[in-house]
Residue frames relative to the residue before (quaternion, step in Angstrom):
aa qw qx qy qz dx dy dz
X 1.0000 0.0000 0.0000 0.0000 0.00 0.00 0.00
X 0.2988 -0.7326 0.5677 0.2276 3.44 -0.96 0.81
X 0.2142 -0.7583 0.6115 0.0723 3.48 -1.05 0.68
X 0.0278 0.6980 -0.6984 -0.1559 4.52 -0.65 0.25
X 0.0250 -0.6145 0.7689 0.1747 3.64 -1.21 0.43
X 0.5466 -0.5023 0.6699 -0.0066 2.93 -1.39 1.27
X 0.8314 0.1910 0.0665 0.5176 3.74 -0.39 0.58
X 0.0382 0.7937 -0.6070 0.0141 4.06 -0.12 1.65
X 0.4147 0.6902 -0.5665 0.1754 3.75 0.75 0.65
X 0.8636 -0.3905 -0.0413 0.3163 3.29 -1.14 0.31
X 0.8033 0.3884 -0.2375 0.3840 2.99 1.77 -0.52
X 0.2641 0.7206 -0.2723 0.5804 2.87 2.63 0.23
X 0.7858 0.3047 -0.2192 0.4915 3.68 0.85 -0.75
X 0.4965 0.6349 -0.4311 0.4056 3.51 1.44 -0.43
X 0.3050 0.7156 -0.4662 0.4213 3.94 1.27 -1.20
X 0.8993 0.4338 -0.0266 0.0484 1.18 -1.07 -2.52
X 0.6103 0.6336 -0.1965 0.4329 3.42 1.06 -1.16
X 0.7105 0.3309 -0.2048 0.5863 3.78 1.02 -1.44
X 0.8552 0.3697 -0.2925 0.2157 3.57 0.68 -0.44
X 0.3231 0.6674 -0.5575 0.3733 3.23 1.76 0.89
X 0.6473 0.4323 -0.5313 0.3345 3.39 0.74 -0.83
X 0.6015 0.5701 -0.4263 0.3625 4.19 0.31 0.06
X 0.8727 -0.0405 0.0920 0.4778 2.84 0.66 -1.55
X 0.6230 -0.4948 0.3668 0.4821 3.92 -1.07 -0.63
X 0.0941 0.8084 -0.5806 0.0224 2.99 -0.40 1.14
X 0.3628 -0.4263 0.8168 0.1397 3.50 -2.20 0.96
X 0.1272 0.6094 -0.7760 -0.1007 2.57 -2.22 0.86
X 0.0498 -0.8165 0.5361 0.2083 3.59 -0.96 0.96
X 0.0217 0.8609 -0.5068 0.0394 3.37 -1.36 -0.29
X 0.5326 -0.6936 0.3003 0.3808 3.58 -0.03 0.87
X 0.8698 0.3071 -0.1806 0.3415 3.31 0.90 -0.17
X 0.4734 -0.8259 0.2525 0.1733 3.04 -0.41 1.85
X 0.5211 0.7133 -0.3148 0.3472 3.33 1.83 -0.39
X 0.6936 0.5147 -0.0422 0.5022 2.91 1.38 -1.32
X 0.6040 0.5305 -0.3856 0.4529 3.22 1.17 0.11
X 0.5947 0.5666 -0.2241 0.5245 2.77 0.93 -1.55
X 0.6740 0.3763 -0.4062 0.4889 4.22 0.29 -0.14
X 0.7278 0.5297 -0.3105 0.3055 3.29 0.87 -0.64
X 0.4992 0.5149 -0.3164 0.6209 3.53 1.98 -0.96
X 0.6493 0.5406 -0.3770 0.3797 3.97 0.41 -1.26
X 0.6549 0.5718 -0.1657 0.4655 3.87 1.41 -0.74
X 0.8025 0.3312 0.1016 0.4858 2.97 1.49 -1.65
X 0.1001 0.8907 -0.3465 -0.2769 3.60 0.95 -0.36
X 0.6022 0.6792 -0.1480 0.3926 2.80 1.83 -0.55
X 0.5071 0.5858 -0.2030 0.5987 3.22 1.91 -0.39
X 0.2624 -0.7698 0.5779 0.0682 3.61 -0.39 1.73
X 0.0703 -0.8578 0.5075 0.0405 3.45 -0.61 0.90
X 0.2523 -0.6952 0.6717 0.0417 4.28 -1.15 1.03
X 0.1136 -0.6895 0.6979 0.1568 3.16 -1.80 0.23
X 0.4889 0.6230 -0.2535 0.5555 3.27 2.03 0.73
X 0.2874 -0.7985 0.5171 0.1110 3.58 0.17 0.89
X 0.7125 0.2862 -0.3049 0.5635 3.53 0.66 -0.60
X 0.5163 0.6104 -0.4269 0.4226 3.50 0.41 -0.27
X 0.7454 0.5130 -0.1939 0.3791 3.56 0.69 -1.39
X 0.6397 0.5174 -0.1964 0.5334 3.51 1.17 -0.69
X 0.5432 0.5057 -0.5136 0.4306 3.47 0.56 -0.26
X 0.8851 0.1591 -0.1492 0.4111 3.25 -1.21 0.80
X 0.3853 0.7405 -0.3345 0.4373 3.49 1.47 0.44
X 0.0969 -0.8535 0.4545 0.2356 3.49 -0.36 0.90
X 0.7803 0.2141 -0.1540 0.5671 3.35 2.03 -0.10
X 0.1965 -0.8875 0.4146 0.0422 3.29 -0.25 1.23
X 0.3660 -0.8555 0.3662 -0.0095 3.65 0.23 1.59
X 0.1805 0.7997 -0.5681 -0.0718 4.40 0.59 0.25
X 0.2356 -0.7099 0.6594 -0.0759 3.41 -0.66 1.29
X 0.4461 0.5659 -0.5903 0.3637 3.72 0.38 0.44
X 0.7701 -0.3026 0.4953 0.2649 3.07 -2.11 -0.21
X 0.3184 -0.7913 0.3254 0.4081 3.74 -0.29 0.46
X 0.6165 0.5715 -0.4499 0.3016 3.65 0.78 -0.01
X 0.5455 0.6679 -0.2865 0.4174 3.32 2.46 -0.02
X 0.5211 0.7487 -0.2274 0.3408 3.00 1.82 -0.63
X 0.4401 0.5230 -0.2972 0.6667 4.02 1.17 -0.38
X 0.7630 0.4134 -0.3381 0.3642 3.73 -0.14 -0.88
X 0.5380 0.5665 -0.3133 0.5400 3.26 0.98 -1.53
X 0.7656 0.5443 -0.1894 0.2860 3.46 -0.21 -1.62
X 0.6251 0.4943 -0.1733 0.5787 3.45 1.05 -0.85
X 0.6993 0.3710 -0.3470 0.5029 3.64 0.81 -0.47
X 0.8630 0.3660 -0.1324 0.3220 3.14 0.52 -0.70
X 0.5693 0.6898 -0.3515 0.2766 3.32 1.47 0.06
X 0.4375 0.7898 -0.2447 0.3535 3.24 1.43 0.04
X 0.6554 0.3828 0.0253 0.6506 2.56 1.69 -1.56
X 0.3715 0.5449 -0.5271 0.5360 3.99 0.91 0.14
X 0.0330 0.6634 -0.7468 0.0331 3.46 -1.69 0.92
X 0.3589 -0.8403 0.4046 0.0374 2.86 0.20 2.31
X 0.4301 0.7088 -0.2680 0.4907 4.05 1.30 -0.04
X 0.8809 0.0991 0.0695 0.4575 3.10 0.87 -1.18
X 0.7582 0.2507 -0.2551 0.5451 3.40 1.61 -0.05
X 0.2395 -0.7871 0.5276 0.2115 3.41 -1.59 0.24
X 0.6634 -0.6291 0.4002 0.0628 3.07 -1.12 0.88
X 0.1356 -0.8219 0.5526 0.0253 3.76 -0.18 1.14
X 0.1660 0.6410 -0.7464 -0.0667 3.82 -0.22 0.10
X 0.0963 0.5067 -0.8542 0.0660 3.63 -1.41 1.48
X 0.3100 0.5044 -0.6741 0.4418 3.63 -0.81 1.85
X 0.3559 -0.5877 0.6878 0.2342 3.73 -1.32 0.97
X 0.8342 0.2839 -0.2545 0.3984 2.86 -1.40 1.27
X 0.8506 0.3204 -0.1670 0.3819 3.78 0.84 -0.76
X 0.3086 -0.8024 0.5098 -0.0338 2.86 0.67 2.29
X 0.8467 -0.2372 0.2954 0.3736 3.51 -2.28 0.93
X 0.6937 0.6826 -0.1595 0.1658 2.65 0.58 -2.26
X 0.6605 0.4464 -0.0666 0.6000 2.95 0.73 -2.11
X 0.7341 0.2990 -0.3646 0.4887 3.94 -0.20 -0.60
X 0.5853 0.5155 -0.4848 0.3959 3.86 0.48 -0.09
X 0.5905 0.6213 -0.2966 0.4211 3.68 1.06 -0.89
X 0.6846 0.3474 -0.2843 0.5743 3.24 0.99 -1.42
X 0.7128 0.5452 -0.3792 0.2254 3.60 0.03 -0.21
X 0.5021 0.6173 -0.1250 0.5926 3.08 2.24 -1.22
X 0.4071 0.5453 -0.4455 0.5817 4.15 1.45 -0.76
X 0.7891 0.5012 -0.1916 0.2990 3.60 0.05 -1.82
X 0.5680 -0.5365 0.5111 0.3582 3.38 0.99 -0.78
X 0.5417 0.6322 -0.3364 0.4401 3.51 1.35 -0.18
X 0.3361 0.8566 -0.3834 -0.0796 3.80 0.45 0.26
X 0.6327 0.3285 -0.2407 0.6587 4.02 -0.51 0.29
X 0.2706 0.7251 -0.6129 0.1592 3.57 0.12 0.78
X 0.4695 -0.6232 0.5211 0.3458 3.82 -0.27 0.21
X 0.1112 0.7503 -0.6517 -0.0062 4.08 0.04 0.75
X 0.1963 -0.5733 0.7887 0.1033 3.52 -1.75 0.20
X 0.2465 -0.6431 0.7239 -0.0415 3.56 -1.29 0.85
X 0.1529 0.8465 -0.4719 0.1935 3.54 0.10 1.54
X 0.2148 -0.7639 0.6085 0.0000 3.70 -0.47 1.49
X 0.1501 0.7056 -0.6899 -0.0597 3.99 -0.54 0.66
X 0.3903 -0.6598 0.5237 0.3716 3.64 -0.83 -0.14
X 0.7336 -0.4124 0.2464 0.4808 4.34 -0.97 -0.36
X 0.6373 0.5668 -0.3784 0.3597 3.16 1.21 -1.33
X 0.4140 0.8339 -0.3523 0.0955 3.43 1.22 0.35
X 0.6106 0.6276 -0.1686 0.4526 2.52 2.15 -1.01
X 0.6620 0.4186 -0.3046 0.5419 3.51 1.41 -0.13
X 0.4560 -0.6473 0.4163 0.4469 3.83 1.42 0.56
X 0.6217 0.5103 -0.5275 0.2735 3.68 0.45 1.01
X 0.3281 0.7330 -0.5588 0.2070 3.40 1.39 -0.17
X 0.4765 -0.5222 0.7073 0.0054 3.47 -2.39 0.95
X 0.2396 0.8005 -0.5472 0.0474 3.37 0.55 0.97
X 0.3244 -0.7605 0.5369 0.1679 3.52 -1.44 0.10
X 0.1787 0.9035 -0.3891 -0.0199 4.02 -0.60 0.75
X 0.1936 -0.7973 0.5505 0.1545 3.09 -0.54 1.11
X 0.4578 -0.6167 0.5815 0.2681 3.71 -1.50 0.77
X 0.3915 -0.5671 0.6806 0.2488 3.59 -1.91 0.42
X 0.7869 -0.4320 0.2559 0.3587 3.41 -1.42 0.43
X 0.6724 0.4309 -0.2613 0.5422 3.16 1.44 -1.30
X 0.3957 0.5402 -0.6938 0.2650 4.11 -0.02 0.10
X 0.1634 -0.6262 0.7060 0.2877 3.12 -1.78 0.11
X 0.7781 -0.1625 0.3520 0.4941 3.64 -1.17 -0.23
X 0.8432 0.3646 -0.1821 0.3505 3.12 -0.10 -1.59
X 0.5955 0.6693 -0.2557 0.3632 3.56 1.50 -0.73
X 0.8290 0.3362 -0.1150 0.4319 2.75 1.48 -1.23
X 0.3663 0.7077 -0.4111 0.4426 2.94 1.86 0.05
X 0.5951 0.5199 -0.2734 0.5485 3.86 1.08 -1.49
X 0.7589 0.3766 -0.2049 0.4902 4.02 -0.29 -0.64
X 0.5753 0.4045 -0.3469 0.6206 4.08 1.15 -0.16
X 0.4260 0.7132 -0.1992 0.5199 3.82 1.47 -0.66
X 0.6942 0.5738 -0.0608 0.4303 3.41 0.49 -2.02
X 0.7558 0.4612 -0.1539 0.4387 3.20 0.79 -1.81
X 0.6616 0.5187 -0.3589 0.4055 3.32 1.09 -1.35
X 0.5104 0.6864 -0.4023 0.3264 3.56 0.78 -0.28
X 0.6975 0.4261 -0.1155 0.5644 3.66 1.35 -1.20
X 0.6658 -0.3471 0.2523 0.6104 3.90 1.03 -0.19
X 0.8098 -0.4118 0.2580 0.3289 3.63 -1.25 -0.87
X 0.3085 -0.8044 0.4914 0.1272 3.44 -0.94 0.84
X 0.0335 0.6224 -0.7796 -0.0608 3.57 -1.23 0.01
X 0.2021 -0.7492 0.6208 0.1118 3.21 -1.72 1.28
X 0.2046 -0.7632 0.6119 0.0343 3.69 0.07 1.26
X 0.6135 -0.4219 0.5978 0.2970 3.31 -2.33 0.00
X 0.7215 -0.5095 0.3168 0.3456 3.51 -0.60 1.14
X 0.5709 0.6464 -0.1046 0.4952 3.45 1.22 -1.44
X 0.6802 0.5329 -0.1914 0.4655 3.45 0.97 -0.72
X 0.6483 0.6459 -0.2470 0.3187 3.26 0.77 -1.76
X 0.7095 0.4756 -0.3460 0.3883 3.69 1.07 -0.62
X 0.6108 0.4367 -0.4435 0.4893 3.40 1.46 -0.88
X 0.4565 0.5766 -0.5272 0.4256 3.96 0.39 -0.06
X 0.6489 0.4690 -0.3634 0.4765 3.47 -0.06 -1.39
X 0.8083 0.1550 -0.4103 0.3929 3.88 -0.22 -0.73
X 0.6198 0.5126 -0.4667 0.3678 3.79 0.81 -0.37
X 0.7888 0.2720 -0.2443 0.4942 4.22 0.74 -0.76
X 0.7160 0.5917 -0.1977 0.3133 3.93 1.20 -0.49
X 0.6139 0.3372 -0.1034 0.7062 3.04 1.90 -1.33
X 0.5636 0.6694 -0.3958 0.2785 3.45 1.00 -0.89
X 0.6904 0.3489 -0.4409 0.4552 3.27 0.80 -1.18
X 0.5310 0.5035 -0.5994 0.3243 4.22 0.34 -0.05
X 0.5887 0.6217 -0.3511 0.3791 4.00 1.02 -0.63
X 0.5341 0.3939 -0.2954 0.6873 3.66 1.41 -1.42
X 0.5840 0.3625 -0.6036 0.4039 3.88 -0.25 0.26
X 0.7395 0.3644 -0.4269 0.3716 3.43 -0.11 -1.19
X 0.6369 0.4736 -0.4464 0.4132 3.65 0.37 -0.82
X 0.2773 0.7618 -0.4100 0.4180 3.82 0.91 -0.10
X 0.8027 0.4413 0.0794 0.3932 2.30 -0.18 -2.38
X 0.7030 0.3831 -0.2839 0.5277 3.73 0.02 -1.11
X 0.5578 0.6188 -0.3164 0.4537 3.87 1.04 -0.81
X 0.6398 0.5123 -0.0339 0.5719 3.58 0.95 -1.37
X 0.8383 0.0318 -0.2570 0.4798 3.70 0.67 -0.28
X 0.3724 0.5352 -0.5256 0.5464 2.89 1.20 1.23
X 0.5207 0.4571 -0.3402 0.6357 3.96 0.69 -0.17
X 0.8069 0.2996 -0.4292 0.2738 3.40 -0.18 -0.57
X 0.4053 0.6735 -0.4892 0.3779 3.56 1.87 -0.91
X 0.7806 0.5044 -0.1901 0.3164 2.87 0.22 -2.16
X 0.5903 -0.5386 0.3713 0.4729 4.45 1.39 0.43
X 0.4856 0.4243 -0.6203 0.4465 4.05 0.14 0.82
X 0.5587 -0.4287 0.6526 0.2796 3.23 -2.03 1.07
X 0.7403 -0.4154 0.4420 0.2898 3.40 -1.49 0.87
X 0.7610 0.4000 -0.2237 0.4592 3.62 0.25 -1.13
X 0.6823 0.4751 -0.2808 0.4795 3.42 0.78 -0.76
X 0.4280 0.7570 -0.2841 0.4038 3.83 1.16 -0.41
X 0.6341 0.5389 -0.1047 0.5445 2.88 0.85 -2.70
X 0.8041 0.4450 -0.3730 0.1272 3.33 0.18 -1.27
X 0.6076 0.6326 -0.1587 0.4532 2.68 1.81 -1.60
X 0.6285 0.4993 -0.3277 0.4982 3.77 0.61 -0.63
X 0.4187 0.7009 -0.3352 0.4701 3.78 1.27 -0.69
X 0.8862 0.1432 -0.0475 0.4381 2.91 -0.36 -1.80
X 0.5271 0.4853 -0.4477 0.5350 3.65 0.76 0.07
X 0.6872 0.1947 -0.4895 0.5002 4.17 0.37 0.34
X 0.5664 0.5079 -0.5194 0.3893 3.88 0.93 0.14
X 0.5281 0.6478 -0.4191 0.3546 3.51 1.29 -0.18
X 0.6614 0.5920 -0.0690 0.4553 2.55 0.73 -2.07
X 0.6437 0.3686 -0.4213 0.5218 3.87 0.92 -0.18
X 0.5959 0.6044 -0.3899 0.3572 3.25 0.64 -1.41
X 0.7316 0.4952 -0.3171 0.3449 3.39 0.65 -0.85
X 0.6830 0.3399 -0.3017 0.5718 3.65 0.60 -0.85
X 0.7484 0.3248 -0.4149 0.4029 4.20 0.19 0.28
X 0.6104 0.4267 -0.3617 0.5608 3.32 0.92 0.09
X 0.8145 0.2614 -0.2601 0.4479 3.74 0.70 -0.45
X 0.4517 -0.6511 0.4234 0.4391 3.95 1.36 -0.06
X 0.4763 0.6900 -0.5130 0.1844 3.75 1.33 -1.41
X 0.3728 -0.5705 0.5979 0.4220 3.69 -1.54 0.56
X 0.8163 -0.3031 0.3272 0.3670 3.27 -2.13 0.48
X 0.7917 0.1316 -0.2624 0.5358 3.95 0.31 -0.87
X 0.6434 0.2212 -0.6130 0.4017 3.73 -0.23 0.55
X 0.6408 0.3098 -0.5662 0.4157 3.72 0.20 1.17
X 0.6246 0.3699 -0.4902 0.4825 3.35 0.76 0.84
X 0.5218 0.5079 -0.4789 0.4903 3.40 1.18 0.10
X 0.5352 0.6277 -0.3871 0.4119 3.95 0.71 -0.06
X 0.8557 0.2284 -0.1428 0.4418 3.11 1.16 -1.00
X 0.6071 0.6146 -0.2683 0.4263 3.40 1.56 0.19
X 0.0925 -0.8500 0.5185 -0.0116 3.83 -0.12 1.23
X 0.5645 -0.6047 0.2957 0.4777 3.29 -1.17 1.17
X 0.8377 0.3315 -0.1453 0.4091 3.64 -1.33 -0.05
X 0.3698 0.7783 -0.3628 0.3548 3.91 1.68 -0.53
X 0.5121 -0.6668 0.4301 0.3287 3.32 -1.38 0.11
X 0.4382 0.7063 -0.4257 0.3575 3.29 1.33 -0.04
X 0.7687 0.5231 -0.2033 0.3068 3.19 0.63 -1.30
X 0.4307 0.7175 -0.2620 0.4806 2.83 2.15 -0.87
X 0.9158 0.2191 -0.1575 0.2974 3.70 0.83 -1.17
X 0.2026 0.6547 -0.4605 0.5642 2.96 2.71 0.55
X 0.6757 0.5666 -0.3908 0.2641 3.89 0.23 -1.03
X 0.7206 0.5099 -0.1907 0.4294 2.94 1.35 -1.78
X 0.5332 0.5123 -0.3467 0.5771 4.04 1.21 -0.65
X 0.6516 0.4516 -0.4182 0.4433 3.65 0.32 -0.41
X 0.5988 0.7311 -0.1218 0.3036 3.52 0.98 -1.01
X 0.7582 0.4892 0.0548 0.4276 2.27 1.24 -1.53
X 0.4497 -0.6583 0.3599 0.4847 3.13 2.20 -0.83
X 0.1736 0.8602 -0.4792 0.0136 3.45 1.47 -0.53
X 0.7362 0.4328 -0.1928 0.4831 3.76 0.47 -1.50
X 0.6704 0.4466 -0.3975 0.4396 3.48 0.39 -1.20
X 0.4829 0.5850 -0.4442 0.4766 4.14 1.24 -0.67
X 0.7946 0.5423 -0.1466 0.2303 3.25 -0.04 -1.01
X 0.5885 0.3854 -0.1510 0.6945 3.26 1.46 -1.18
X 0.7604 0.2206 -0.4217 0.4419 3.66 0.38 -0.40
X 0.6242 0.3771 -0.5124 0.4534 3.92 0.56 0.45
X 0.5800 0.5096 -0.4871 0.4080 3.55 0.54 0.93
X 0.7144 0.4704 -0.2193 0.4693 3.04 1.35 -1.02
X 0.4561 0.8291 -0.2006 0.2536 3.56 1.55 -0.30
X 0.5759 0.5476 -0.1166 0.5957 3.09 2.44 -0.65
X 0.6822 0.5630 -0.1334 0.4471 2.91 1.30 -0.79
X 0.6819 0.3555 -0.3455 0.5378 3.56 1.53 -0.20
X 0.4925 -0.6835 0.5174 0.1502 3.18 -1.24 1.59
C-alpha cells in the first residue's frame, strides 16, 4: 500500500517514520531541509517538495499540517485527489470529514472517502492514543485499513466525530497533565532528600507500575488503590491530603477546560 503524508513535522515525521516499516511511503513538504533529515534517518521513506506530485498513485493521503494549513493544502490538491481510489487523512485539531468534504466538494472533489484522525506525540515512540472518526463516504473496508494505520503508532478508538475533541484533551493535552504530575511527584522526592535525577526516576517508574497494573490486571483505578491502602496507613494519609486539596475536581475540570467555547 502506498501511503503520502502531507506535512514532515514532527508528528508528520513521527507516522511517517513507523509506517514505512508497513508500507510505501512519500513524504512531502516545503522544506527541503527537513526532508532531507527525514530520508538521511529513513532511507526507505520517498521524499517531494511537490504536493501534487506526491499523491499521485497514493492509496492514502495523510495532511499533517497545522489546521489553518489545512484549506491551503486542500485547495491545491483537490483536483488531483481521485476520490474512487484514495482516502483522505485529516490529522489537524478541529478539521473534521465534514469540513474537508466541503472544501473538496467547492473543488469539484465530491464523495471523497475522508478519515478525521487525532494521534497524540507519544506517537513517535509507537505509543500514541489516537482517535478516528469516519466521513459518510468510508466504507468498512476503508476504515478498517486507516484503524490498521493507527495501530502501527500505539492504540486507537474510533469515536463519533463529536467525541474526538474530548479525546484530544484527555490523550493529547493529557500527556502535558501526566507531566506535571511527574513533576510535582519529583519535587516532592527532592523535598523529601533525593538528587533531582533520582526523583524523575522514581516517580517514572512508579506511573509505569501503576499502569502495568491496571492493563495487565483489568482491576478499576480504586480497587488498585484499595490494594495499597491500609486502615490507619500512610497512604491514606496522602489519598486524604489529594482529596483535600480538590485533586479530582482539578483534573476533570482541566479536561473539560478545552471544551468550553
Amino acid at each position: 500500500m502506498k501511503v503520502t503524508v502531507i506535512g514532515g513535522g514532527n508528528m508528520g515525521g513521527a507516522l511517517a517514520k513507523h509506517w514505512s516499516e508497513a508500507y510505501e511511503v512519500t513524504v512531502a513538504d516545503r522544506s527541503e531541509s527537513l526532508l532531507e533529515k527525514i530520508q538521511s534517518e529513513h532511507p526507505n521513506i520517498k521524499i517531494s517538495t511537490n504536493n501534487i506530485e506526491a499523491i499521485k498513485g497514493a492509496d492514502v493521503i495523510a495532511i499533517v499540517v497545522k489546521p489553518w494549513v489545512m484549506e491551503i493544502v486542500l485547495k491545491e490538491i483537490t483536483s488531483y485527489i481521485v476520490p474512487s481510489k484514495q482516502i483522505i487523512c485529516s490529522v489537524a485539531a478541529g478539521v473534521t470529514s465534514g469540513h474537508v468534504n466541503e472544501i473538496l466538494s467547492a473543488g469539484g472533489c465530491g464523495g471523497a472517502p475522508v478519515c478525521y484522525c487525532i494521534p497524540n506525540i507519544a506517537a513517535e515512540f509507537g505509543q500514541s492514543m489516537s482517535f478516528i472518526s469516519t466521513g459518510k463516504y468510508v466504507t468498512p473496508e476503508q476504515k478498517a485499513t486507516i484503524v490498521s494505520m493507527f495501530e502501527n503508532v500505539g492504540a486507537v478508538k474510533v469515536v463519533s466525530e463529536d467525541l474526538v475533541a474530548s479525546g484530544m484533551m484527555m490523550a493529547s493535552c493529557g500527556i502535558a497533565y501526566v507531566m506535571r504530575f511527574i513533576r510535582a511527584m519529583t519535587e516532592g522526592g527532592i523535598e523529601m532528600g533525593f538528587f533531582s535525577g533520582d526523583a524523575k526516576d522514581i516517580a517514572i517508574q512508579t506511573m509505569r507500575g501503576a499502569i502495568a497494573l491496571l492493563s495487565e490486571t483489568g482491576m478499576h483505578p480504586e480497587e488498585a488503590i484499595d490494594k495499597v491502602t491500609t486502615p490507619g496507613g500512610v497512604t491514606i494519609k496522602g489519598l486524604n491530603e489529594l482529596d483535600h486539596a480538590g485533586f479530582n475536581s482539578a483534573v476533570i475540570r482541566c479536561l473539560k477546560a478545552g471544551l468550553n467555547k
